[in-house]
C-alpha positions in Angstrom: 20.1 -17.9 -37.9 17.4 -15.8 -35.7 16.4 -16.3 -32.4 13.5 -17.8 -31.5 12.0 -18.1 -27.8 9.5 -20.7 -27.3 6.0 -20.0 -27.3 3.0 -22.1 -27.6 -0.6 -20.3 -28.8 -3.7 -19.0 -27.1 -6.4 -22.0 -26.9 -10.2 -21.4 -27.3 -11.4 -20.4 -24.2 -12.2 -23.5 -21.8 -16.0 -24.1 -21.0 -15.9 -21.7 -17.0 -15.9 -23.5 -14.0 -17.6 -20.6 -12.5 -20.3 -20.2 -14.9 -22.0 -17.0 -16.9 -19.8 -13.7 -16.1 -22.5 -12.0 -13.4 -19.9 -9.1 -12.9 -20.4 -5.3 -14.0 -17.3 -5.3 -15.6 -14.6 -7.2 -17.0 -10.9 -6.7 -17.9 -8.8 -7.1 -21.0 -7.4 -10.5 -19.8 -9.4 -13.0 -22.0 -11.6 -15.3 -20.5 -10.9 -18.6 -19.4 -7.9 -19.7 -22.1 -5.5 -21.0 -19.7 -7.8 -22.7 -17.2 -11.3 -23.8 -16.6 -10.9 -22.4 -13.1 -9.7 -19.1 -13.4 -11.3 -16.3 -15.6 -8.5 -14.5 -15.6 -5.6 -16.3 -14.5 -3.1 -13.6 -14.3 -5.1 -11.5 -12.6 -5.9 -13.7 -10.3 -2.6 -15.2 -9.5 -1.3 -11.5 -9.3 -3.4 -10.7 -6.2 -0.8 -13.0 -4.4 1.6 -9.7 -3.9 -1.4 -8.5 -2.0 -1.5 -12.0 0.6 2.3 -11.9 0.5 2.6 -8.7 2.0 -0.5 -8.2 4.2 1.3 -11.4 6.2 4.3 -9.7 6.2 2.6 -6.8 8.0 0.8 -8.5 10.2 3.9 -10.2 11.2 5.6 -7.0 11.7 2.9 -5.4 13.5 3.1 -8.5 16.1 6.6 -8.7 16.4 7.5 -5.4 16.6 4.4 -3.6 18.5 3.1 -1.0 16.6 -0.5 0.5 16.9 -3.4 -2.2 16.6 -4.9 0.2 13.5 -1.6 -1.0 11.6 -2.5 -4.3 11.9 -6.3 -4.0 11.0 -5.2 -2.4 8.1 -3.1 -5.3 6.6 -6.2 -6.9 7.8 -8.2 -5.4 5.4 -5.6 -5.3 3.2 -5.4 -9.2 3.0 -9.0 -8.7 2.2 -8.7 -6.8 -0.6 -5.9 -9.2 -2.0 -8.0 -12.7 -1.0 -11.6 -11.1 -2.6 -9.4 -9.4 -6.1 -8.2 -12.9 -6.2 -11.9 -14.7 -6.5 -13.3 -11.8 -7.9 -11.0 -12.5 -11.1 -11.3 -16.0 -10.6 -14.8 -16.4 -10.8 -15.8 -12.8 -12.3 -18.8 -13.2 -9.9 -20.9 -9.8 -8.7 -21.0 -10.7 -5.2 -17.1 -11.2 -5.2 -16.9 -8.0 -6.9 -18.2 -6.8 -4.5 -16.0 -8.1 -1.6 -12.9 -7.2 -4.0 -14.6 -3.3 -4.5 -15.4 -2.8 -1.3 -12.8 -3.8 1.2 -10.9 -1.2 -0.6 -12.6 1.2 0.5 -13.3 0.2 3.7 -9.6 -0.3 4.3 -9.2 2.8 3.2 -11.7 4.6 5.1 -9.9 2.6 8.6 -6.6 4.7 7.1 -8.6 7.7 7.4 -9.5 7.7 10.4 -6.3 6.7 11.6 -4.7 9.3 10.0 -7.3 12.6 11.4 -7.9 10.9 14.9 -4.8 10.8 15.7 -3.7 12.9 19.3 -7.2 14.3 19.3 -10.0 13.6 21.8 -12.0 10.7 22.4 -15.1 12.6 21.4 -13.3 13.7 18.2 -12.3 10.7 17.2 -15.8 9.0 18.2 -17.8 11.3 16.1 -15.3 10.7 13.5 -15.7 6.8 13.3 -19.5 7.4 13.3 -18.8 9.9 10.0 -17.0 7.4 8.4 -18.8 4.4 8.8 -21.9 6.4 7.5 -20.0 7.1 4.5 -19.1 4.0 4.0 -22.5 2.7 4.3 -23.4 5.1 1.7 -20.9 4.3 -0.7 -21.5 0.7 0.0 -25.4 1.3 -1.0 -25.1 3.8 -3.6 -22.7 1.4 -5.6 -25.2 -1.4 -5.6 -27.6 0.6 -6.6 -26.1 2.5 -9.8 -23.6 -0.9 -10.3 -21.1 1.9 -11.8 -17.4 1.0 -11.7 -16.5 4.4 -12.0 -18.7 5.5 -9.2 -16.3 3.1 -7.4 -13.0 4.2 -8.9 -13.6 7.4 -7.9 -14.7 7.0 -4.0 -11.9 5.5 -4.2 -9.4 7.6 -5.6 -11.1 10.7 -4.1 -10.7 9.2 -0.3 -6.8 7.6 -1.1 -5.7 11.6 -2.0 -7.2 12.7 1.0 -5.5 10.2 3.3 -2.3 10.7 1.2 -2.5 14.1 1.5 -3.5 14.2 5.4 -0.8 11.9 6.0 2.2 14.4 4.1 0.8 17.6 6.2 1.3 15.9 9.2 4.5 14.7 8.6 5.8 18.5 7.5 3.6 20.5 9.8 3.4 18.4 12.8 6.7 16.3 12.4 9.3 18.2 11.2 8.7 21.5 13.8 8.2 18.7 16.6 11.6 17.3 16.0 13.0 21.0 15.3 11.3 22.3 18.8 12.7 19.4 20.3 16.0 19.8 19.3 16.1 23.2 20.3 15.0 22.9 23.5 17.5 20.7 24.2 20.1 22.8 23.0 19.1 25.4 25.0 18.5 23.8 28.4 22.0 22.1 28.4 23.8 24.6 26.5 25.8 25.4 29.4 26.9 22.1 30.4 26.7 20.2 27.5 30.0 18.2 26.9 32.2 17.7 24.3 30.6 13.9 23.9 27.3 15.3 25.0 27.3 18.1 22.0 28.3 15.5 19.1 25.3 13.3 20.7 23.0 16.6 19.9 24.6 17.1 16.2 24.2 13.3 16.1 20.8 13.5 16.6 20.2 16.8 14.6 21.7 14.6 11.6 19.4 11.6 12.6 16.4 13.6 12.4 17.1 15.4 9.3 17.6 11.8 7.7 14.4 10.9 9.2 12.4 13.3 6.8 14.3 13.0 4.0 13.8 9.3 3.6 10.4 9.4 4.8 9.7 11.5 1.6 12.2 8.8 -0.2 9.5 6.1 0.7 6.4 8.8 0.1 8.2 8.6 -3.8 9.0 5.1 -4.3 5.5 3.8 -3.3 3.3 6.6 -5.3 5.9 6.1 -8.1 4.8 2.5 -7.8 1.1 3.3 -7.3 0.7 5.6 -10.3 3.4 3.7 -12.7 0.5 0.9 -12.5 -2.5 2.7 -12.5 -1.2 4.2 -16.3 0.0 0.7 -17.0 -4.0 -0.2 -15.8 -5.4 2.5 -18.3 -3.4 1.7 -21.3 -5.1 -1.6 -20.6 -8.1 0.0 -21.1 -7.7 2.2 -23.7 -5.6 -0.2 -26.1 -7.4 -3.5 -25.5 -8.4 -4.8 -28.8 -5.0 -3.9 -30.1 -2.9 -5.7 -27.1 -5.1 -8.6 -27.8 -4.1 -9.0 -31.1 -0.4 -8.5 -29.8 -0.9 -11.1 -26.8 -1.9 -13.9 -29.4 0.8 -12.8 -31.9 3.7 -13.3 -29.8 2.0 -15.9 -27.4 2.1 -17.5 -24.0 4.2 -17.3 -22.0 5.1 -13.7 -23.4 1.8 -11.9 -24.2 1.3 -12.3 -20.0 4.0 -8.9 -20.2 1.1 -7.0 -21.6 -1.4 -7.8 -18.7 -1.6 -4.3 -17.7 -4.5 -5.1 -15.3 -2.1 -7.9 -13.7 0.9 -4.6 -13.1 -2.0 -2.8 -11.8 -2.2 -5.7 -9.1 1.5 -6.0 -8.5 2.2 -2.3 -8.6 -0.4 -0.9 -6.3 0.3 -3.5 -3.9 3.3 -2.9 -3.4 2.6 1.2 -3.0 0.2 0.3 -0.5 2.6 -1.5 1.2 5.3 1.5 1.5 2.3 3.7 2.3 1.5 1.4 5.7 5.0 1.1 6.6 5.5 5.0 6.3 2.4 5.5 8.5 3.7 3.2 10.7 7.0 5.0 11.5 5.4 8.4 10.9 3.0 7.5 14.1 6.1 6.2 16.0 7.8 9.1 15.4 4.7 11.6 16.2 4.9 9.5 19.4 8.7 10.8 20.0 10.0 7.3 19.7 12.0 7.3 16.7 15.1 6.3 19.3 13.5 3.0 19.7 11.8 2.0 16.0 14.6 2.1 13.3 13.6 2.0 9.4 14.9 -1.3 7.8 15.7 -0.5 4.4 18.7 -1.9 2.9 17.9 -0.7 -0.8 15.5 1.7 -2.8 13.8 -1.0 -4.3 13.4 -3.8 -1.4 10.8 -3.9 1.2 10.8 -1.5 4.0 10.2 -2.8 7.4 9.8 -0.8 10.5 11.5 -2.8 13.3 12.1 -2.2 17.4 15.8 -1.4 18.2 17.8 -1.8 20.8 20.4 -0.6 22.5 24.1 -1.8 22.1 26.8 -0.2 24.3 24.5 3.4 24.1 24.2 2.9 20.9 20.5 2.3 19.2 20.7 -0.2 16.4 17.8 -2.1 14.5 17.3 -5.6 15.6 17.1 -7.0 12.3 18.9 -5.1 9.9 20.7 -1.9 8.9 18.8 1.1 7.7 19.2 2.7 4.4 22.2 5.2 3.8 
């Protein structure tokens, strides 16, 4: 006797809540079938990843006191969650537009956090004034042509470039900070240093070296994340009239699996999320306070957290949590 999992059809699409579609574009997710309310119900409900975790930044940011741009940034990043939601809710142009948008204005706030950084106030001044121009443009531009792909590709061009930024810093500015540091240590009590006071150098030599290594272990798992749902977002695209057929084949609640535009939601959220939290401890470190932030990270595929630690008997230890081995 086979198995058989239950399954109930797709219905005829319910008569929209929001009205006539007024967006520029519209995803494989049929229309209205599960709800009069929602468009596109799993790409709406999806965006919830995106509330989830902006909260638990903000959160962090408070709790923990890291730099106000961190916490502007889940800011925006709550934005981008809340207007994806009522974008796919309603398929509306103007909340297309808040959806569109706030991605790259968030992303443009990461940019300037990432190149301002320890330069001068002039610097960073002229900076802001370069990137809100841009953004102004892009903003403009967009509603004038209405092109998605215009959009898609602002956006991807100014993610790689913050991305990238973000990784040079980290080996050009990072890694010889710690090594200089660790060197001139060495040098300046090599003399006098201890027995306890050299394994607390080796100690720290190891520390550091661990530092990098999983930085470029959370670097991984997020753009793993990031990419592993843009393809799942593209074969969406590309295979649309033939995962319909298979949606309404195999039925709800199954056919939701092939919602590649709903992993795209899920999967990019969470990347952004590992790409915040590795800024985040990449600044704290820059600032030479990797004694007093510890990386909360119990496994590869849980949330990392960035936490303030204290001290126990001399030794540091993370106020929340233990860090990943």
């Amino acid at each position: 006797m086979g198995l058989h999992l239950p399954m109930w059809s797709y219905s005829p699409p319910y008569k929209g809540y929001w009205g006539s579609v007024t967006s520029t574009i519209n995803w494989c997710e049929e229309d209205y079938y599960a709800t009069p309310y929602a468009a596109e119900v799993i790409n709406t409900l999806t965006n919830l990843m995106f509330v989830f975790l902006a909260f638990k930044g903000m959160i962090s940011c408070r709790r923990h006191g890291h730099d106000t741009v961190f916490f502007v940034a889940f800011v925006g990043y709550l934005l981008v969650g809340t207007g994806s939601f009522l974008f796919h809710a309603t398929l509306k142009y103007p909340m297309q537009l808040v959806d569109e948008l706030s991605m790259i204005y968030t992303t443009c706030l990461m940019c300037y956090a990432t190149f301002s950084y320890s330069k001068s106030r002039q610097y960073a001044f002229t900076l802001a004034l370069g990137l809100i121009s841009l953004a102004i443009f892009i903003t403009l531009y967009y509603h004038y042509l209405q092109d998605p792909a215009f959009h898609q590709n602002a956006y991807a061009i100014l993610t790689a470039v913050v991305l990238a930024r973000s990784m040079y810093v980290m080996e050009f500015s990072l890694r010889p900070s710690l090594r200089n540091n660790e060197e001139n240590f060495k040098i300046q009590r090599k003399r006098s240093m201890t027995a306890d006071q050299k394994e607390v150098s080796r100690s720290d030599d190891r520390r550091n070296a661990q530092i990098l290594t999983t930085m470029w272990l959370l670097i991984g798992v997020g753009l793993t994340a990031f990419l592993s749902g843009f393809g799942l977002w593209q074969l969406d695209n590309v295979f649309c009239p033939r995962l319909r057929n298979w949606r309404r084949n195999i039925g709800l609640p199954w056919g939701i699996i092939l919602e590649g535009h709903g992993w795209w939601h899920l999967m990019t959220g969470v990347g952004a999320y590992y790409y915040l939290t590795w800024g985040i401890w990449l600044r704290h470190c820059l600032n030479g306070r990797q004694d007093e932030y510890s990386l909360v990270w119990p496994r590869v595929f849980s949330l990392p957290e960035i936490v303030r630690s204290y001290q126990s008997n001399g030794i540091v230890v993370p106020d929340l949590a233990k860090k990943i081995r």
